[in-house]
N, C-alpha and C positions, 0 to 999 in steps of 0.2 A: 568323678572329675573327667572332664572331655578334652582333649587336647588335639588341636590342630597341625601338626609340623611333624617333620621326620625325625626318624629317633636320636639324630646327632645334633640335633640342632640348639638351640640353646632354651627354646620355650620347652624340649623334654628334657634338656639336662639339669634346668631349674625348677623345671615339676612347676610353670606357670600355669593357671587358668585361662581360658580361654573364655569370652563371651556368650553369655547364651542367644539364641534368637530370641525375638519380640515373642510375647503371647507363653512362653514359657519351657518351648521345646530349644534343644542344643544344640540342633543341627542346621540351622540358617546364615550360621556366623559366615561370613565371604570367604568360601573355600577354599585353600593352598589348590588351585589348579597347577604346580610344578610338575614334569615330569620327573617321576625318581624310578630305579633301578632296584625291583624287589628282589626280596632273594629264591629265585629261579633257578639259578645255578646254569646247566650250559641251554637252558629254551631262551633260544631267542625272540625277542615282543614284537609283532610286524606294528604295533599302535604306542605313544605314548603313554606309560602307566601313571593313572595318579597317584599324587602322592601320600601314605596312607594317613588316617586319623586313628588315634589313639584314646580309649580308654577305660576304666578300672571296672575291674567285671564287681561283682558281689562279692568275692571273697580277696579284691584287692587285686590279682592279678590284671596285668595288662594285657588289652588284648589293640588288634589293629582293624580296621577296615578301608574298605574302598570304596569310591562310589564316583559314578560316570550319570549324567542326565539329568532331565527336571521331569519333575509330574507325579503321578502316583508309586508309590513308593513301594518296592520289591526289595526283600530280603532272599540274595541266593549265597548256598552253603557251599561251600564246595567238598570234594573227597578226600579220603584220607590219603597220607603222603604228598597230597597237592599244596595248591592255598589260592587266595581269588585271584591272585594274576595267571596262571596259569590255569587254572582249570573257565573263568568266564570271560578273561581279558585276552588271552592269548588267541583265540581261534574265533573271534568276532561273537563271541554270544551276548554278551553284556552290551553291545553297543548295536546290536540287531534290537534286542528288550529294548533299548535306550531311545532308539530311531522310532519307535512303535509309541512316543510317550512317558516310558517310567524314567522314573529318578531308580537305580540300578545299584544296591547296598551291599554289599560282598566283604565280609567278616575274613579273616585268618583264624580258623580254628584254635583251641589253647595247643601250645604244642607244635604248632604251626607255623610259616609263612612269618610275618614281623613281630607275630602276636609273641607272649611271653613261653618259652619250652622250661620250666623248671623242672627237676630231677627228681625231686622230695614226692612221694606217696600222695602226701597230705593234698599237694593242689589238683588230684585224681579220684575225688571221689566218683560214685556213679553217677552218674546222668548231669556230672558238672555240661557237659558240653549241652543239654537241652538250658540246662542253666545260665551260662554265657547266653547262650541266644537268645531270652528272654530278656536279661539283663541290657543287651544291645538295644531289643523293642523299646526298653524302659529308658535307657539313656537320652534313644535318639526319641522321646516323644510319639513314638506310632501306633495309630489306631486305626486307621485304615489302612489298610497296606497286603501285600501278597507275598506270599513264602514260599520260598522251595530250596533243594538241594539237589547234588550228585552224587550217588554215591553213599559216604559216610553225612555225609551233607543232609541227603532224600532220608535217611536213617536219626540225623537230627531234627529233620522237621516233623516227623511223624510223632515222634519222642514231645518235640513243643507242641504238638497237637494231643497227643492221647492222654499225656500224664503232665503238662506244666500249664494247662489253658490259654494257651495262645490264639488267637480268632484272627484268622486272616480272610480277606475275602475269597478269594482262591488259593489253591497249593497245586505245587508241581514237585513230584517224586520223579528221580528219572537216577538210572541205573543202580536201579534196585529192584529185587525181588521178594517177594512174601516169605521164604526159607529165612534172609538177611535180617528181618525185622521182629519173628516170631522166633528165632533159633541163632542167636549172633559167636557162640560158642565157638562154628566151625569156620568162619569167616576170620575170627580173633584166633583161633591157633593158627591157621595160615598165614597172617602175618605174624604170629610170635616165631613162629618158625623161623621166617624168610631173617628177621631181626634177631634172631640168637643166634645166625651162621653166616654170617654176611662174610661174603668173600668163599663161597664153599660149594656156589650151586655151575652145574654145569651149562656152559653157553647155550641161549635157543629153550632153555625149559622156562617153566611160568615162573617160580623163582628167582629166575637170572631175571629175567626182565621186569621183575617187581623190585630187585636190585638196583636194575638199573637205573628203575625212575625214581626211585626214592633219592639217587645220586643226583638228577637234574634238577631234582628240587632243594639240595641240602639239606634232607630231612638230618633231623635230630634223635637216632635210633633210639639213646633211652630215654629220651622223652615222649617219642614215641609208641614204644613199648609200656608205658602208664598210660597213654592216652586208651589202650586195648584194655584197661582195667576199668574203663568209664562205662564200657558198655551194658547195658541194660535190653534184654528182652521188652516187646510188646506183642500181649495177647492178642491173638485174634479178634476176639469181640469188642477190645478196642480200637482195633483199627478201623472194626465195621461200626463207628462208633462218629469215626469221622464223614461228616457230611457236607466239606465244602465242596463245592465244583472242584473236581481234582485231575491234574493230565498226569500218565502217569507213559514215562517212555523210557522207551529201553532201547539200546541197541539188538539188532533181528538175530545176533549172533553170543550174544549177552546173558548167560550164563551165572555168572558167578556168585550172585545172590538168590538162587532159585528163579520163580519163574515170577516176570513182572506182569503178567496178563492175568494170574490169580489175582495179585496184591489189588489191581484193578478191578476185579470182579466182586470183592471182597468187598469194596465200598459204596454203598447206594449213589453218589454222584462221580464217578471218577468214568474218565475213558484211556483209551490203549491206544499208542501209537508208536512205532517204531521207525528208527532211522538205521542204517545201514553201520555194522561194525559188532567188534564185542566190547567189551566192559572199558579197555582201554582206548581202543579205534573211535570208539564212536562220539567220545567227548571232542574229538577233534571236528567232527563233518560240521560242515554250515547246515543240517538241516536239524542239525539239533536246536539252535539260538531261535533259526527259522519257526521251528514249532512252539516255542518257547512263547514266543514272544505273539503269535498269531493268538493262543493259547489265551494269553492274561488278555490281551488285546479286543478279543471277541465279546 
């Protein structure tokens, strides 16, 4: 079920149906262009956000998306502790992609953003989150279309590439590294840590300020902390497996998932490009949207 409207409104509080487009996809219905007030927390939006769409993944959870633009159709993921206003609306990415032509699709992770954060095990299995994403492709009718993420995001689309058959015509991986994707272990204690001691790290270390942003965004620490249960390795030789046209960028200072110019090297059609920042600096530059969108664009 697809639903149009924000979540207070009376078409979600009466679980109404919404219209599907002509020809048999969900997503053409005349879109709520509203501006609403995601949950951010204290980031403030220099752009009106829209306001999100909702609906029921495969196992019934609710999830939310966003979407800015007309034309060919991109699915961007964003990273973990984030959610789409913040990670592709906040610092102009989605609306650089958007200006180049795409219609610009940005999911809230489960756990996430509007999307639904339940407590319970159950809604955590593994690789639910390549699931959702899938589940989105199938809602919204997409067959041609291009994927990528940041982050946990670049970590779910490889995931809907290697192990859920996802076909995009291009993909973009961007702040991630080949260690993140082949090895997700030490990536997932690092936040199980930072979330089993919240309030415990001292100011100025990598902990405080994974703290901190987890507060800008009102992350939901134990739901959260399930979301670190979903994780799933991917083998190398399937990542070398994937053969779309793939950008794969990193920030130059960008560390934190190993090294992104392997993961690149790794796949018969991918290239390497770097923008300025580490793991969390660099989701902010304009040259990130900038490559982004030159990228799918070319």
């Amino acid at each position: 079920m697809l639903i149009y409207c924000h979540p207070l409104s009376d078409c979600a509080v009466h679980n109404h149906r919404c219209t599907p487009r002509s020809g048999g996809s969900t997503a053409a219905v005349p879109r709520d262009r509203r501006a609403t007030t995601p949950k951010t927390g204290a980031f403030p939006l220099s752009e009106p956000v829209p306001a999100p769409h909702f609906f029921s993944s495969f196992d019934g959870t609710q999830l939310a998306w966003r979407e800015i633009g007309e034309g060919r159709p991109v699915v961007l993921i964003h990273g973990y502790f984030s959610n789409a206003a913040v990670n592709w609306l906040k610092y102009g990415h989605a609306q650089k992609v958007a200006d180049a032509g795409f219609r610009v699709i940005m999911p809230d992770l489960r756990g996430h953003g509007d999307s639904a954060k339940p407590h319970d095990a159950a809604h955590y299995p593994p690789d639910v989150l390549m699931q959702d994403g899938l589940a989105l492709i199938a809602q919204l009718g997409l067959s041609d279309y291009d994927l990528g993420g940041y982050s946990l995001g670049a970590r779910t689309t490889v995931r809907m590439l290697a192990n859920g058959g996802a076909a995009p015509r291009k993909v973009v991986i961007s702040g991630m590294g080949l260690t993140g994707l082949v090895d997700t272990a030490g990536r997932g204690e690092y936040f199980r840590k930072v979330l089993n001691s919240l309030g415990s790290f001292e100011r100025g270390t990598p902990e405080f300020m994974t703290e901190a942003f987890l507060k800008t965004t009102n992350g939901d620490a134990k739901a959260l902390l399930r979301v670190l249960d979903t994780f799933v390795d991917t083998p190398e030789a399937a990542i070398a497996e994937i053969a779309q046209p793939t950008l794969v960028l990193s920030g130059a200072e960008d560390h934190d998932n190993g090294s992104a110019e392997a993961l690149s090297e790794l796949m018969p059609n991918a290239i390497y490009r770097e923008v300025p920042g580490n793991h969390m600096s660099a989701v902010t530059r304009p040259e990130l949207g900038r490559t982004i969108a030159d990228f799918l664009a070319a």
